[in-house]
C-alpha positions in Angstrom: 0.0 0.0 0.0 0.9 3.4 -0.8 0.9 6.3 1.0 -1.0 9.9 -0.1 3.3 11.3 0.0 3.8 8.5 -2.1 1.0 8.7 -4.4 2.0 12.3 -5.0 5.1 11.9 -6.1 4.1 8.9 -8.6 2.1 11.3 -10.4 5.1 13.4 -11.0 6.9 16.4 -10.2 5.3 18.9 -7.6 4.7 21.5 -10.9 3.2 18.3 -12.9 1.2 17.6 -9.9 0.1 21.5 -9.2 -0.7 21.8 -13.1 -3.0 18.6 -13.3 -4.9 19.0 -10.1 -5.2 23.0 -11.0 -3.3 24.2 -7.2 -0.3 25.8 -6.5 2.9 24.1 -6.4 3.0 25.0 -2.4 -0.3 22.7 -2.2 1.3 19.8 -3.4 4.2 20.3 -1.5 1.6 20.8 1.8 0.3 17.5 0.4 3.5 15.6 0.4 4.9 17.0 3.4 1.3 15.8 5.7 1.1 12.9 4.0 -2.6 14.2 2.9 -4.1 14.6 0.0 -7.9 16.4 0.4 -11.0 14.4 -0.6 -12.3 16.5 -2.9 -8.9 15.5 -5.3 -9.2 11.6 -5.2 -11.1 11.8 -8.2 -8.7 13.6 -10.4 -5.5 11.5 -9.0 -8.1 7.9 -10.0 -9.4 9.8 -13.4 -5.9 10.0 -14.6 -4.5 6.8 -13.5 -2.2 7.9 -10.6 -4.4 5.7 -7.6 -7.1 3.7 -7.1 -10.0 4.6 -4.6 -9.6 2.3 -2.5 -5.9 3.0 -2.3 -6.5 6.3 -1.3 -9.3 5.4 1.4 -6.5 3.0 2.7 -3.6 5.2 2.8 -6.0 8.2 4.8 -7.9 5.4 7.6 -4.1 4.3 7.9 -2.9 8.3 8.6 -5.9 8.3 11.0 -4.8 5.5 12.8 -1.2 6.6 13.5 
């Protein structure tokens, strides 16, 4: 399993990232650095390839947990 840092930075660089998902560059970087990425994006990350749902759901009830 994969973690929402991890899942970031598969999708590509932090401007790649920023570009696709229509944020800043200091978003993403928020992102990676909390190990977080916010709901309302799971969609775009699964729409173009970069995660699963259920990946994502895993990798957040798992940051809950710690």
């Amino acid at each position: 399993m994969h973690t929402h840092s991890e899942i970031v930075k598969r999708a590509g660089t932090a401007e790649e990232v920023a570009c696709a998902r229509g944020v800043s560059v200091h978003t993403v970087r928020s992102w990676i650095k909390r190990n977080s990425i916010p709901a309302e994006h799971w969609a775009g990350f699964v729409g173009d390839g970069k995660a699963t749902f259920e990946e994502l759901g895993l990798a957040a009830a798992k940051q809950v947990q710690a």
